[in-house]
NUDO-832900 format. One line per field, with one value per residue: x, y, z of N, C-alpha, C, CB in turn; residue in one letter; residue number from 1. Coordinates in pm, whole numbers, always signed. Glycine has a CB too. Layout:
// NUDO-832900
n_c1	c(X / ...);
n_c2	c(Y / ...);
n_c3	c(Z / ...);
ca_c1	c(X / ...);
ca_c2	c(Y / ...);
ca_c3	c(Z / ...);
c_c1	c(X / ...);
c_c2	c(Y / ...);
c_c3	c(Z / ...);
cb_c1	c(X / ...);
cb_c2	c(Y / ...);
cb_c3	c(Z / ...);
residuo	c(a / ...);
num	c(NUM / ...);
// end
This chain:
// NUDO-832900
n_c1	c(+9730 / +9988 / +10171 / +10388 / +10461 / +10596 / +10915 / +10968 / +10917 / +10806 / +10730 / +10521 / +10376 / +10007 / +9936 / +9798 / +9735 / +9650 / +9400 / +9026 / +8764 / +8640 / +8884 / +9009 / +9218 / +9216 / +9072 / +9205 / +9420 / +9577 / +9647 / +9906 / +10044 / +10134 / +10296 / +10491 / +10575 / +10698 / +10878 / +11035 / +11086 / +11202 / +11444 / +11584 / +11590 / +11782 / +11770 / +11822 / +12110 / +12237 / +12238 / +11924 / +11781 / +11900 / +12013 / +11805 / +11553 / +11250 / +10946 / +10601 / +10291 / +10063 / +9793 / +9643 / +9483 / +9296 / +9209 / +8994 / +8997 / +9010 / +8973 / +9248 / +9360 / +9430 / +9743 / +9812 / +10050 / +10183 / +10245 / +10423 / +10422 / +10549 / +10577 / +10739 / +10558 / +10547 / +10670 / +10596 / +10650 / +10690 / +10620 / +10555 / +10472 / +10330 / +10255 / +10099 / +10021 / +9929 / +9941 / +9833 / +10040 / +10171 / +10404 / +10574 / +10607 / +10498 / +10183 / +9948 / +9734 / +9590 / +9475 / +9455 / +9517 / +9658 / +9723 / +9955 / +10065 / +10289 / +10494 / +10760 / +10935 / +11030 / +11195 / +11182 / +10956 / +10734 / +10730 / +10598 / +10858 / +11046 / +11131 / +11446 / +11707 / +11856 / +11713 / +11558 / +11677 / +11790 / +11548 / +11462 / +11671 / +11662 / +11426 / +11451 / +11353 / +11198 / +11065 / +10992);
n_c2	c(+9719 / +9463 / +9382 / +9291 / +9492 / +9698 / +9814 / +9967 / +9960 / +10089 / +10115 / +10128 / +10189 / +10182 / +10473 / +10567 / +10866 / +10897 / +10714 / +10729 / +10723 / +10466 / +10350 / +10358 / +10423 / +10752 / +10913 / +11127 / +11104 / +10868 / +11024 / +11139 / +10911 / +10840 / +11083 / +11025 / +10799 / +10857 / +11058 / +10908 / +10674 / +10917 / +10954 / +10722 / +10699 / +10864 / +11142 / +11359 / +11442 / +11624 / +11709 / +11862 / +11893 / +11970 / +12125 / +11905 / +11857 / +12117 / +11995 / +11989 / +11889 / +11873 / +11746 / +11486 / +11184 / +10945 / +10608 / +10382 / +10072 / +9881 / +9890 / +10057 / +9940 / +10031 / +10045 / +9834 / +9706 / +9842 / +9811 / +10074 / +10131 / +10269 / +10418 / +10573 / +10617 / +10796 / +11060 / +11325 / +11657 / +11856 / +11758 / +11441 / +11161 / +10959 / +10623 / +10495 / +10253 / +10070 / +9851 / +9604 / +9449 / +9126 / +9072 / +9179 / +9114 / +9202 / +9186 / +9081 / +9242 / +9470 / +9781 / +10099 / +10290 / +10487 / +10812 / +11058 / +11335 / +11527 / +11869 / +12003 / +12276 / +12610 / +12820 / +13083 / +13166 / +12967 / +12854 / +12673 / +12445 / +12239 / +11860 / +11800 / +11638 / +11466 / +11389 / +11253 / +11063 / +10935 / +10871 / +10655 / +10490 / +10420 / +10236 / +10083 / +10071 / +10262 / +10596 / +10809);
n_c3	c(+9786 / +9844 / +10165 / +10100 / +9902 / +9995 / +10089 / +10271 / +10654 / +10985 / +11291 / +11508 / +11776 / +11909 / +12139 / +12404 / +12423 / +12143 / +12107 / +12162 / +12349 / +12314 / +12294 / +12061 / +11776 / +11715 / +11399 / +11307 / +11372 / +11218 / +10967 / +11160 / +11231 / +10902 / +10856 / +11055 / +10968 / +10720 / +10751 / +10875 / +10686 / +10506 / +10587 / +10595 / +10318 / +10242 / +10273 / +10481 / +10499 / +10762 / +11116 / +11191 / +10996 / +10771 / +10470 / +10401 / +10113 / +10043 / +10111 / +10039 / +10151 / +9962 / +9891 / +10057 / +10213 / +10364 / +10401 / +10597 / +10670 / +10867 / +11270 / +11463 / +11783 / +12109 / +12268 / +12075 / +11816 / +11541 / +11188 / +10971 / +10666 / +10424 / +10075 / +9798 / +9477 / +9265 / +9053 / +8943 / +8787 / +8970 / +9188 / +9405 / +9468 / +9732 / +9861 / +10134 / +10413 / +10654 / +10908 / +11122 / +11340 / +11541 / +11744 / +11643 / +11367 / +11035 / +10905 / +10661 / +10740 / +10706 / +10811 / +10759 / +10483 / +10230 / +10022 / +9971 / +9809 / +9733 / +9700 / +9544 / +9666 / +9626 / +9858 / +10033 / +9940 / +9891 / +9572 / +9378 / +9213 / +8966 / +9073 / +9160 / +8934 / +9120 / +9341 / +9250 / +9179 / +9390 / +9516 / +9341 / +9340 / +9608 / +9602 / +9393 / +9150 / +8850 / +8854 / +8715);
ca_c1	c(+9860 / +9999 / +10214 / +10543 / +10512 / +10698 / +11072 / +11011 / +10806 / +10808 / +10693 / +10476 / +10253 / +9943 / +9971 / +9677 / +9712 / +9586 / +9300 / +8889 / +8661 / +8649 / +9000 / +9057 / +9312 / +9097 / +9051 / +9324 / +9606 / +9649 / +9799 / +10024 / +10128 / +10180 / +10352 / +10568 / +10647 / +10754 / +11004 / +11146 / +11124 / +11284 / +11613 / +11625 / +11620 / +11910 / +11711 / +11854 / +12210 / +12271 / +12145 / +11844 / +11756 / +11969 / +12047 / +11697 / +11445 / +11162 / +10884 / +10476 / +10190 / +9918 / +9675 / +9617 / +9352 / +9280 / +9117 / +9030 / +9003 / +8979 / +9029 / +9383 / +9318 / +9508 / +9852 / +9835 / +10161 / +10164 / +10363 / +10371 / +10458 / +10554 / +10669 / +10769 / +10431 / +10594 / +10746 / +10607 / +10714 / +10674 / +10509 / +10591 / +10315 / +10352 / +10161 / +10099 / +9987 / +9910 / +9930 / +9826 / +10185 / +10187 / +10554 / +10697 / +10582 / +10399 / +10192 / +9833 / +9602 / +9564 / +9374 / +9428 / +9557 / +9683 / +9817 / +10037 / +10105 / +10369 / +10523 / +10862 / +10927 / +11182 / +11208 / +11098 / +10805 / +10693 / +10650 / +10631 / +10969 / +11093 / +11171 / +11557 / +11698 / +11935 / +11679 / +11437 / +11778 / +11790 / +11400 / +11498 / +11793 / +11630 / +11288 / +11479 / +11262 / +11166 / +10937 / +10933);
ca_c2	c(+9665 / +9399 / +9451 / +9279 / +9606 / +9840 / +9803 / +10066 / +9973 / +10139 / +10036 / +10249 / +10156 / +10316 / +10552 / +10603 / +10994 / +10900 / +10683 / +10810 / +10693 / +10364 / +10263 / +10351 / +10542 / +10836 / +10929 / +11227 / +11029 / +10811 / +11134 / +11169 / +10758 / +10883 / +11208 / +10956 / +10700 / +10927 / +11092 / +10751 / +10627 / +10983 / +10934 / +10582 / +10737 / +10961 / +11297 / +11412 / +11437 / +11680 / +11741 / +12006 / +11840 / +12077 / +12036 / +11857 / +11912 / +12152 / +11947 / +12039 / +11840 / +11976 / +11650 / +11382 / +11107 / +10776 / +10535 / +10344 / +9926 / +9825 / +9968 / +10013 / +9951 / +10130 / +9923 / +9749 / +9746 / +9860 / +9849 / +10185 / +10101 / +10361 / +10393 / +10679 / +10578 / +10819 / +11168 / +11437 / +11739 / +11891 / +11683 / +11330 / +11094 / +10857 / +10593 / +10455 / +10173 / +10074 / +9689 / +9507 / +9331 / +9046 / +9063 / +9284 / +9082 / +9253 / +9075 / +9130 / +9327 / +9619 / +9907 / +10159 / +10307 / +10615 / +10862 / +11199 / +11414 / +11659 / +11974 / +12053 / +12425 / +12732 / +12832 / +13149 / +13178 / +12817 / +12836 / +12497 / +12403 / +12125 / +11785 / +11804 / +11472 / +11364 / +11382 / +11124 / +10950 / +10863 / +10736 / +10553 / +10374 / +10332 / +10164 / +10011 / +10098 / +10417 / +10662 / +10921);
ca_c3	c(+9756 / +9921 / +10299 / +10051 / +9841 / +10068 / +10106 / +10379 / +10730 / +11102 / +11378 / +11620 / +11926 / +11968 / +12319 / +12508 / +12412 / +12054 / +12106 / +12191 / +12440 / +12276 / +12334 / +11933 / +11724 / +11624 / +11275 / +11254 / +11373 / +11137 / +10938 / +11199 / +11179 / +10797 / +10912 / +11179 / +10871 / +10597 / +10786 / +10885 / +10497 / +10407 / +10651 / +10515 / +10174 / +10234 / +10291 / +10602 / +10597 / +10836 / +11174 / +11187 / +10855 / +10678 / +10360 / +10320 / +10005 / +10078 / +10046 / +10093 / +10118 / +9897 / +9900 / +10201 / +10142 / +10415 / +10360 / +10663 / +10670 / +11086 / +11378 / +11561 / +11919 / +12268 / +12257 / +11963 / +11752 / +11424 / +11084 / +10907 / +10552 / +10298 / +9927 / +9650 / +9396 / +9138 / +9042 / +8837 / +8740 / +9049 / +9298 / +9452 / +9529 / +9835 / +9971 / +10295 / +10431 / +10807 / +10915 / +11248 / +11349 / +11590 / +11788 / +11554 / +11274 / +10997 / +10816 / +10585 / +10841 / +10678 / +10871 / +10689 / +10328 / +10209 / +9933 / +10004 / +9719 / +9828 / +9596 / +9543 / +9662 / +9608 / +9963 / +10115 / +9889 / +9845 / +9476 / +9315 / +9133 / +8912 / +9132 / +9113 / +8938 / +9214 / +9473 / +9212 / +9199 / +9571 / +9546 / +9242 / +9433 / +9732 / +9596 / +9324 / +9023 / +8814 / +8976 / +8638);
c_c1	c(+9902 / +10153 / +10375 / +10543 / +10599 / +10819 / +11040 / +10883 / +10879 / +10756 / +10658 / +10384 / +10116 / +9937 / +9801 / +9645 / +9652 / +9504 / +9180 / +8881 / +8626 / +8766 / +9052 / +9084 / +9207 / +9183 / +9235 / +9483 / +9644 / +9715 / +9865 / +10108 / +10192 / +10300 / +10485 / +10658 / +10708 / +10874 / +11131 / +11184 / +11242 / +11466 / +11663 / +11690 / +11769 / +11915 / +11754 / +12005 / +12284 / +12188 / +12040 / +11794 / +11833 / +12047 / +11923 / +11611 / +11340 / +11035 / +10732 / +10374 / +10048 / +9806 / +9687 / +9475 / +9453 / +9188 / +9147 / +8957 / +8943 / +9049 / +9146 / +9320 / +9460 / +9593 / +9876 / +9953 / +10152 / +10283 / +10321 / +10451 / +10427 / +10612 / +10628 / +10703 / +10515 / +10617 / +10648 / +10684 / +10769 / +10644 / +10576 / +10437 / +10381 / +10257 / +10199 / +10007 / +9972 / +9829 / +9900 / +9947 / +10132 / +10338 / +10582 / +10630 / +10505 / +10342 / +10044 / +9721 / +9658 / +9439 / +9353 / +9511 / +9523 / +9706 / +9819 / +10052 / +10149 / +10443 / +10672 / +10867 / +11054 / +11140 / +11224 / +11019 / +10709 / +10622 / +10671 / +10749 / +10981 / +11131 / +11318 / +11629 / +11800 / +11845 / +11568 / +11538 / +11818 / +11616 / +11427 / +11580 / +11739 / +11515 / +11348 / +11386 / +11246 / +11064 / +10906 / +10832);
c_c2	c(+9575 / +9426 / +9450 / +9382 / +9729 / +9786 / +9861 / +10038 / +10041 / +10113 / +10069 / +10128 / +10229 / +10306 / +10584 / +10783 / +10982 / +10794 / +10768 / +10740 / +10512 / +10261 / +10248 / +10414 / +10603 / +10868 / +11014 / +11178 / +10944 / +10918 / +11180 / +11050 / +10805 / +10982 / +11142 / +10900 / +10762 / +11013 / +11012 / +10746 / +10783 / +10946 / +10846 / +10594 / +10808 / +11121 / +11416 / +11421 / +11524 / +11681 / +11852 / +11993 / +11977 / +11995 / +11946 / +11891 / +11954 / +12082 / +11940 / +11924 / +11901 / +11856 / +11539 / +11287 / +11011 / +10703 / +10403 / +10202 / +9888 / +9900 / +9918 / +10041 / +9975 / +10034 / +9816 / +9797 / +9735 / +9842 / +9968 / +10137 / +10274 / +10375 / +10487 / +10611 / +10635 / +10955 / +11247 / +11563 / +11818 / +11842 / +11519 / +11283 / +10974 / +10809 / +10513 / +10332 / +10128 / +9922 / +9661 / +9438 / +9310 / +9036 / +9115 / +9259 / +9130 / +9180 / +9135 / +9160 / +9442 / +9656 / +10019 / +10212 / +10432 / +10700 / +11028 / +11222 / +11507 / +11686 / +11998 / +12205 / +12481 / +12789 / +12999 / +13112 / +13053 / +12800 / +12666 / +12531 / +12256 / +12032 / +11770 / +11618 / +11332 / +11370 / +11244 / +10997 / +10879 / +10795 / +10635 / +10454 / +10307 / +10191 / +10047 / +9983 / +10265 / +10473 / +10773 / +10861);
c_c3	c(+9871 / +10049 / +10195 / +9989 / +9866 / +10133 / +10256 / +10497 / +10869 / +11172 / +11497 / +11701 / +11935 / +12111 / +12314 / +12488 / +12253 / +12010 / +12151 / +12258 / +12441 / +12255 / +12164 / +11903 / +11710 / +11554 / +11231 / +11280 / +11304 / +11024 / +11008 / +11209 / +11020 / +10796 / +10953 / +11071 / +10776 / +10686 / +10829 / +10774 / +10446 / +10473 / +10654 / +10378 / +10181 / +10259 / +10392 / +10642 / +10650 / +10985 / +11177 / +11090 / +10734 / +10588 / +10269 / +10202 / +10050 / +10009 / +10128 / +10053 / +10108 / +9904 / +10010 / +10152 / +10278 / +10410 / +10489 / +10670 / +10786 / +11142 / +11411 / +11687 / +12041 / +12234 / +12155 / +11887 / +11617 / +11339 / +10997 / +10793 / +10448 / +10199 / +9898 / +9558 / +9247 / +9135 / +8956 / +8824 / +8857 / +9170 / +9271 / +9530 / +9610 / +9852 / +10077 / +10294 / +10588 / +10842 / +11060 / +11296 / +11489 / +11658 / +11674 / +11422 / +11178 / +10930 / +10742 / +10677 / +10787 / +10730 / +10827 / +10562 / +10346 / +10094 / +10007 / +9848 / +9777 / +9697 / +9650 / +9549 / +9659 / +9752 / +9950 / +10041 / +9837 / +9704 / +9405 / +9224 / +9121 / +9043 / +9082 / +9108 / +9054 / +9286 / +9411 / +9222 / +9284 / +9584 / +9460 / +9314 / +9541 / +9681 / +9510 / +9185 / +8989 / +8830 / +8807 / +8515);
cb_c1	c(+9964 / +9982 / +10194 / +10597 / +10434 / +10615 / +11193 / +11018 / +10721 / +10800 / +10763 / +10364 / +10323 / +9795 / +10119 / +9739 / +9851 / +9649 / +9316 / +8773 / +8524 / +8602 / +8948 / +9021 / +9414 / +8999 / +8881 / +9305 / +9660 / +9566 / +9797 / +10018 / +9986 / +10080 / +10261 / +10480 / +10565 / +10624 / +10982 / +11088 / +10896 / +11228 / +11650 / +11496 / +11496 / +11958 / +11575 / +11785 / +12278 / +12287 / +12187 / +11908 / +11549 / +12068 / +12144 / +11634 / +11399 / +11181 / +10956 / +10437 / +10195 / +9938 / +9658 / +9569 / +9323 / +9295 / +9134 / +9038 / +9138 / +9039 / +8952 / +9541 / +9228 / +9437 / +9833 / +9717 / +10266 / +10111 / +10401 / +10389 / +10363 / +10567 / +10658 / +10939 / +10253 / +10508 / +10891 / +10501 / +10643 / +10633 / +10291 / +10731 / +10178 / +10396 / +10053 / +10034 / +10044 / +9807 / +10076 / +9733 / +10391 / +10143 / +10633 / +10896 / +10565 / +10409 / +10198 / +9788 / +9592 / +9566 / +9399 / +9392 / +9483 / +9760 / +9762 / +10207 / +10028 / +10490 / +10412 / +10915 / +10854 / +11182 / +11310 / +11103 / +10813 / +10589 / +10679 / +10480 / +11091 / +11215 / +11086 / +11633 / +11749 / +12075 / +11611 / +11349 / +11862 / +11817 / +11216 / +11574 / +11928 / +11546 / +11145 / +11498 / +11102 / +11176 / +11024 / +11063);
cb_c2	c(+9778 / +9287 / +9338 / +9159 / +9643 / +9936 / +9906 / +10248 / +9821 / +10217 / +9966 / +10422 / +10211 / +10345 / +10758 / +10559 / +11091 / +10934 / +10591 / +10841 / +10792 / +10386 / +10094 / +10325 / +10536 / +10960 / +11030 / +11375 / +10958 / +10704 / +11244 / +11238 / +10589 / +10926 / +11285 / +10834 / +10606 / +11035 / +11162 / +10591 / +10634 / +11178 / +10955 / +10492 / +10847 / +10949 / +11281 / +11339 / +11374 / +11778 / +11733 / +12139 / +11817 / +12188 / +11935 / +11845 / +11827 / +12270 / +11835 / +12192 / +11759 / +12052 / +11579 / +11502 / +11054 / +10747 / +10503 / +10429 / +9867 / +9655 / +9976 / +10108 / +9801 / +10145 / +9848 / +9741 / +9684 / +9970 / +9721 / +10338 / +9946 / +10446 / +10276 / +10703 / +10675 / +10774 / +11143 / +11479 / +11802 / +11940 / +11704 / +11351 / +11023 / +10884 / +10537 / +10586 / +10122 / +10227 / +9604 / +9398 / +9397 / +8969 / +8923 / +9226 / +9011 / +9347 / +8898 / +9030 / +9321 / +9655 / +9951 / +10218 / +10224 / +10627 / +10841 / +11190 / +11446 / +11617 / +12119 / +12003 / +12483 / +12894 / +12738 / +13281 / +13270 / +12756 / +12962 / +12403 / +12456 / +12158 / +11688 / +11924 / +11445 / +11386 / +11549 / +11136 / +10971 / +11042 / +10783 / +10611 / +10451 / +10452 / +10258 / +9926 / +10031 / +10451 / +10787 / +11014);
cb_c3	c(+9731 / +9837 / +10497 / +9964 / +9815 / +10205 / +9985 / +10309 / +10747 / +11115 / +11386 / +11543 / +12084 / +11915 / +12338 / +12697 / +12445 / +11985 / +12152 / +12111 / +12387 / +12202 / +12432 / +11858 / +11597 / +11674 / +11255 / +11336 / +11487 / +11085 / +10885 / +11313 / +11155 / +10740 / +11040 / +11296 / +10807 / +10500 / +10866 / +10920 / +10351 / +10402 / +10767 / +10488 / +10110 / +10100 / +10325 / +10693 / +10571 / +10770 / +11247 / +11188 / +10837 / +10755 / +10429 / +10383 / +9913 / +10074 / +10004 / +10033 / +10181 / +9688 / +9763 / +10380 / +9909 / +10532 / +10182 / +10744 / +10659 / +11170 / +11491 / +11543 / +11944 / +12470 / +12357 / +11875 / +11793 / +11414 / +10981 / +10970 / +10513 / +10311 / +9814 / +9586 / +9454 / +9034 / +8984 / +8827 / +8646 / +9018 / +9239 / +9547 / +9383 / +9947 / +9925 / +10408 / +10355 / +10855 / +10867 / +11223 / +11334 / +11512 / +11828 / +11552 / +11295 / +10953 / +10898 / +10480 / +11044 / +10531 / +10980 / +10756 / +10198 / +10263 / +9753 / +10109 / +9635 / +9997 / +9593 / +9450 / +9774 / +9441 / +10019 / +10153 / +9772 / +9953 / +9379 / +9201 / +9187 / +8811 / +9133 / +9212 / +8771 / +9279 / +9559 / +9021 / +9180 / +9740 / +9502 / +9120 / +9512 / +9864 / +9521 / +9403 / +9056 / +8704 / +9207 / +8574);
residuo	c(x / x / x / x / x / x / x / x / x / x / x / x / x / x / x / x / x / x / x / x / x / x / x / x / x / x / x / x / x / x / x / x / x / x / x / x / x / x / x / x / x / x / x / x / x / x / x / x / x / x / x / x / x / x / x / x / x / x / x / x / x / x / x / x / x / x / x / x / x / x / x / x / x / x / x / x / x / x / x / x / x / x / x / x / x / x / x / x / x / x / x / x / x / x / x / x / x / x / x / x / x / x / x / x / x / x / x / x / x / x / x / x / x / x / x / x / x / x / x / x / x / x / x / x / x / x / x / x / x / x / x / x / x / x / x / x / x / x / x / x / x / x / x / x / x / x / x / x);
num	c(1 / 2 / 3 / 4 / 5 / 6 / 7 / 8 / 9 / 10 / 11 / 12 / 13 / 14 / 15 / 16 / 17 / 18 / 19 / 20 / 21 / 22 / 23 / 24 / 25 / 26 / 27 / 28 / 29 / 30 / 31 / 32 / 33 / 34 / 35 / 36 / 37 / 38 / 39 / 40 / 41 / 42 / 43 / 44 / 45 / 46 / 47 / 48 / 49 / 50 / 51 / 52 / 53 / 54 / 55 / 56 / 57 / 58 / 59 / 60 / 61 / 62 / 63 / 64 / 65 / 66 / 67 / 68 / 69 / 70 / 71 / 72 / 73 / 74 / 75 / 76 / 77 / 78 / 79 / 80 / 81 / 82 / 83 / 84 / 85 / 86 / 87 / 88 / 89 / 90 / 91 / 92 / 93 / 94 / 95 / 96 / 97 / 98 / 99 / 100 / 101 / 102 / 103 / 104 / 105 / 106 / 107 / 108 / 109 / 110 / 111 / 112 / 113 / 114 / 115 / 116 / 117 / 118 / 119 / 120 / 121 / 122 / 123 / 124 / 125 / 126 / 127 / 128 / 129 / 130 / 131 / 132 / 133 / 134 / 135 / 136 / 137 / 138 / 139 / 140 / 141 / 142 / 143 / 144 / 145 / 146 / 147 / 148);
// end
């Protein structure tokens, strides 16, 4: 998909604590760039309004998938791009996206690609429950299209 598809980008550095030997992100951190960006995109969305995230939707990620393009290298500045893909019954599918930016700028260097699938839960016992419709109603608003 192309970088204009995501309403929603962020804008990390890679640190010298998550590159290898080779002066390159390793593998597992780009799900924590994902990790980094989706909690941005959700407190954009509206997800967070309290401190302590209270009040937020319990929400689990049961599937992870990257798919990786080019290397990010030590200090290079990134765009973390993420969008709400679509709703089911239960479950919210995100993807991700991870750009090369130039001064801030993001632009078509994609490095790597993503999808999250995360489960709506009933809290203590994390059983899957229905996606409640005001919370599809805040991705709906934000993205500006229908996710069901």
């Amino acid at each position: 998909m192309a970088r204009t598809d995501f309403r929603f980008v962020w804008m990390a550095r890679a640190r010298y604590a998550e590159v290898d030997a080779q002066a390159i992100v390793f593998n597992s951190r780009y799900l924590e760039y994902f990790d980094i960006g989706i909690t941005e995109y959700f407190r954009a969305v509206g997800l967070y309004p309290e401190p302590g995230l209270k009040g937020a939707p319990e929400l689990h990620v049961v599937k992870a998938e990257v798919v990786y393009h080019a290397p990010v290298l030590l200090d290079e500045e990134i765009a973390i791009c993420v969008r709400c893909d679509k709703v089911g019954r239960t479950s919210m599918t995100f993807a991700f996206e991870i750009h090369g930016a130039i001064g801030g700028a993001a632009g078509e260097d994609l490095r790597a690609s993503g999808t999250e699938v995360q489960v709506h839960v009933d809290e203590p016992r994390g059983r899957p429950t229905p996606v409640p419709d005001a919370l599809v109603a805040k991705f709906e608003a934000y993205e500006g299209l229908a996710l069901k």
